[in-house]
C-alpha positions in Angstrom: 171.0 9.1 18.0 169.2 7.9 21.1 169.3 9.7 24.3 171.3 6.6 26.1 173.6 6.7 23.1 173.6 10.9 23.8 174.6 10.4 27.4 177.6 8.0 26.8 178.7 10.1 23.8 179.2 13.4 26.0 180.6 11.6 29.1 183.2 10.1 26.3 183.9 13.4 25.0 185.1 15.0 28.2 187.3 11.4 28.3 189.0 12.2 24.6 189.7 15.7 26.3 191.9 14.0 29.0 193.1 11.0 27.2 193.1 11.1 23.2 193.9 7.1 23.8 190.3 6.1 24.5 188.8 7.8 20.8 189.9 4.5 18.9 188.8 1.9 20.9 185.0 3.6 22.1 185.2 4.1 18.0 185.3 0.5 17.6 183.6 -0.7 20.7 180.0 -2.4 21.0 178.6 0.8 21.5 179.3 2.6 18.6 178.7 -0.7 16.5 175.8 -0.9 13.6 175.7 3.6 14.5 177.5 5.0 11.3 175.6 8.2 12.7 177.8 8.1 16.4 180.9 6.9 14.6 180.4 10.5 12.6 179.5 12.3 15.6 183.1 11.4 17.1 185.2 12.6 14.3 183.2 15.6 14.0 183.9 15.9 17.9 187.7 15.2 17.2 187.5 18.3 14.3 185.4 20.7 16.3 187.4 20.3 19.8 191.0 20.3 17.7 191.7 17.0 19.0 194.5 15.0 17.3 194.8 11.4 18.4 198.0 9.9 18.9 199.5 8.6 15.8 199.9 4.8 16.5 201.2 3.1 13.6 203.4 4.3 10.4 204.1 2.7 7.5 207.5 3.3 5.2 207.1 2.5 1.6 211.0 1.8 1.3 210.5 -0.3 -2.3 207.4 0.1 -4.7 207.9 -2.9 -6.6 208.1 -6.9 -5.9 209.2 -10.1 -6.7 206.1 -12.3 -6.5 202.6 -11.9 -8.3 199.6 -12.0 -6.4 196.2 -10.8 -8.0 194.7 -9.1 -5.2 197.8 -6.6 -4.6 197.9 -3.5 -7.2 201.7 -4.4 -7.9 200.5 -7.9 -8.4 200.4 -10.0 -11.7 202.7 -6.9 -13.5 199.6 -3.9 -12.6 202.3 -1.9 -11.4 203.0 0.9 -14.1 205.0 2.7 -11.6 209.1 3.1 -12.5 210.8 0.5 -10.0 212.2 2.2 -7.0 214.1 3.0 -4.1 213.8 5.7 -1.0 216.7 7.3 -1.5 219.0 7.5 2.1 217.8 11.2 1.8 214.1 10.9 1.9 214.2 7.9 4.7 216.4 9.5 7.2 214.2 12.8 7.0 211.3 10.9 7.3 212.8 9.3 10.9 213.8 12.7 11.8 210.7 14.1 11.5 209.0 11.6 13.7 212.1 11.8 16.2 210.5 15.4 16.6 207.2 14.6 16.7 207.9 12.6 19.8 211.5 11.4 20.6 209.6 8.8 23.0 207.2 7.8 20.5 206.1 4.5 21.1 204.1 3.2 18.4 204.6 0.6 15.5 206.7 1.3 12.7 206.6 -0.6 9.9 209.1 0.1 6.7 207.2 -1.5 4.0 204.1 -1.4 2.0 203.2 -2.7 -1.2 206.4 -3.5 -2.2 208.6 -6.9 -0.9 211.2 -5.1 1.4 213.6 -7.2 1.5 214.2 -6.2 -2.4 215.7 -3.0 -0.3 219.8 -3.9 0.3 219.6 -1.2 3.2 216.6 -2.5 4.8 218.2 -3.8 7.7 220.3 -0.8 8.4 217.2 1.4 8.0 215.3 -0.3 11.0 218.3 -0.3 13.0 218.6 3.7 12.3 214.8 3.4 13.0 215.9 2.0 16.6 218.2 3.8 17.2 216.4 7.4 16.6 213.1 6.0 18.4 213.9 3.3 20.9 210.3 2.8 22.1 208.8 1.9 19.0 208.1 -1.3 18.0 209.7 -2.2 14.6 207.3 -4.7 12.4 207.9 -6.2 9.3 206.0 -8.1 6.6 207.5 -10.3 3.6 206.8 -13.5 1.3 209.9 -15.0 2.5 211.4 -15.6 -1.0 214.6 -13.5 -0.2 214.4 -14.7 3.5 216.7 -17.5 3.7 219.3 -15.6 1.8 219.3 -12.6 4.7 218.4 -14.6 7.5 222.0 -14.1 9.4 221.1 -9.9 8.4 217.6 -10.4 10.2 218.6 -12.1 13.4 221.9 -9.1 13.7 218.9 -6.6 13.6 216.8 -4.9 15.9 214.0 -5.6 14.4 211.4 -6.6 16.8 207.9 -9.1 14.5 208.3 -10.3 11.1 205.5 -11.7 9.8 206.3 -14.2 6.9 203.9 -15.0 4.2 204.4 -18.6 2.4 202.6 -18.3 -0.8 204.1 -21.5 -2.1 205.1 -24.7 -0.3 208.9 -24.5 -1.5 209.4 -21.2 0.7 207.3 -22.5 3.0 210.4 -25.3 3.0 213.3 -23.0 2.6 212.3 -20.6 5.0 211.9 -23.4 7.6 214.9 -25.0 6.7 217.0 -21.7 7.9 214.9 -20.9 10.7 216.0 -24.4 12.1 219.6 -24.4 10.9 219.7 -21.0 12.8 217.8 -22.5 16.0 215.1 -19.7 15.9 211.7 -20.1 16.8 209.3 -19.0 15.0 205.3 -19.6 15.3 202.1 -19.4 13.6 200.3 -15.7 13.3 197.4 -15.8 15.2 196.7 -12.1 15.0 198.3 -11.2 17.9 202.1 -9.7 18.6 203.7 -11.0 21.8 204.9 -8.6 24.1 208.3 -6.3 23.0 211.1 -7.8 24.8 214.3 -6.9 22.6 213.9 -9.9 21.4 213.1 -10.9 17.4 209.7 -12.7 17.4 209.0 -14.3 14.3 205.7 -15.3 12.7 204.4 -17.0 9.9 201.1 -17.6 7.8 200.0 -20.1 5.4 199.4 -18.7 2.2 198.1 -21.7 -0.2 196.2 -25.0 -0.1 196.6 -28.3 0.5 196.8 -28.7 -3.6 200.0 -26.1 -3.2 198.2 -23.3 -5.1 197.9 -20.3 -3.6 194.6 -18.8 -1.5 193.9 -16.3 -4.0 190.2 -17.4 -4.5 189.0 -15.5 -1.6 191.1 -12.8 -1.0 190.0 -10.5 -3.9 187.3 -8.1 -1.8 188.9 -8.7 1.5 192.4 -7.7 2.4 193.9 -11.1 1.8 191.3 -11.8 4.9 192.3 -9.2 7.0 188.5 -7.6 6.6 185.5 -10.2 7.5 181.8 -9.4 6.6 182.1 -7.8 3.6 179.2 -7.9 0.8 176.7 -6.1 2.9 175.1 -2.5 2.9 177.9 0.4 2.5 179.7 2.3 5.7 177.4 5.4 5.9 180.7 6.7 7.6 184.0 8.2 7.8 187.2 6.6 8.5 189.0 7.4 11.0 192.2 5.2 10.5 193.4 8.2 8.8 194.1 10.1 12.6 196.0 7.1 13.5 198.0 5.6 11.0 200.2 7.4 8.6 200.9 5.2 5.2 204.0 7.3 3.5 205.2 6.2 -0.3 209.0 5.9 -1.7 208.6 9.2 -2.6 207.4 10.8 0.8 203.9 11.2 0.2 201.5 10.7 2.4 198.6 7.8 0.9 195.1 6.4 1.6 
């Protein structure tokens, strides 16, 4: 580590000491980029001082299984071995408790889905209104191929929900989806990668999941999280990750996965 790189790092430190909500951006900010060995250097600072950064986004695993078949998703093209299933009422309301006591004010993103299509869940409506409801400062996002969509629309806009993200893998939900969206006089708008601000108000996004030809864009999603990840293909991370102190991924079953 250089000795300019040794300054900012120790006038940082006394920063996370103050404010825990500067570790994730200096983590991913210019000065820590292409420095595996800095990026190290902070979660070992995070272990040694006991710091625990906020947890800012949580994910709900409500359904493990789904209705579409996409070869870059493990559930995809029937790779799921797991038994089709549920979180029980049980398991889901404990979960929200829990993070009602963590922080009754807790304001981060809560998502309730994760590998699975969640509208497959009857309840899931009623869960993010429970979600509301227990933590009214979070922000309530949700992700889904928009199969089941026009079916639950009227459910959707009586929610408070606050993003959905639908992904058209196929021109006729593309259509469908569009079709209820206007009969309903909703607006919705491309995903650009960026949430507008929470208002109370249901904003609704979309992305385009397929060619021109109408097939889908599987081609070049294989190594990089459906394009969420860019550069991929050169030399390995020679470092940790430390999404783990910031995000919590929890399965039907309650477990806690990475």
């Amino acid at each position: 580590m250089s000795v300019e790189y040794s300054y900012k790092f120790y006038d940082k430190i006394q920063d996370f000491l103050s404010d825990k909500s500067k570790i994730l951006p200096f983590y991913y900010s210019k000065a820590t980029e292409n420095n595996p060995k800095l990026k190290s250097s902070i979660i070992h600072a995070c272990l040694t001082n006991k710091i625990l950064p906020y947890i800012e986004k949580i994910w709900i695993e409500t359904v493990n299984f789904c209705n579409f078949d996409c070869p870059f998703c493990p559930i995809g093209l029937n790779m799921n071995k797991d038994k089709p299933e549920i979180m029980s009422d049980e398991m889901f309301y404990h979960i929200v408790r829990m993070i009602h006591e963590y922080d009754k004010d807790w304001s981060g993103t809560i998502s309730p889905f994760g590998h699975g299509e969640p509208l497959l869940d009857p309840k899931i409506f009623d869960r993010i209104n429970h979600i509301k409801e227990q933590l009214p400062n979070s922000r309530i996002l949700l992700s889904t191929n928009g199969i089941l969509l026009p079916n639950r629309i009227n459910e959707l806009l009586r929610s408070k929900l606050d993003y959905i993200i639908v992904n058209f893998y196929k021109p006729e939900t593309e259509k469908e989806c569009y079709k209820a969206f206007l009969d309903y006089k909703v607006e919705f708008k491309y995903y650009n990668g960026k949430f507008g601000l929470s208002d109370d108000k249901l904003h609704i996004y979309f992305r385009r999941r397929f060619n021109l030809d109408g097939l889908p864009k599987y081609e070049d999603w294989y190594t990089n999280r459906v394009g969420v990840l860019n550069n991929l293909g050169g030399e390995p991370i020679d470092s940790p990750c430390i999404l783990p102190f910031f995000q919590l991924p929890i399965n039907i079953h309650g477990d806690i996965k990475y």
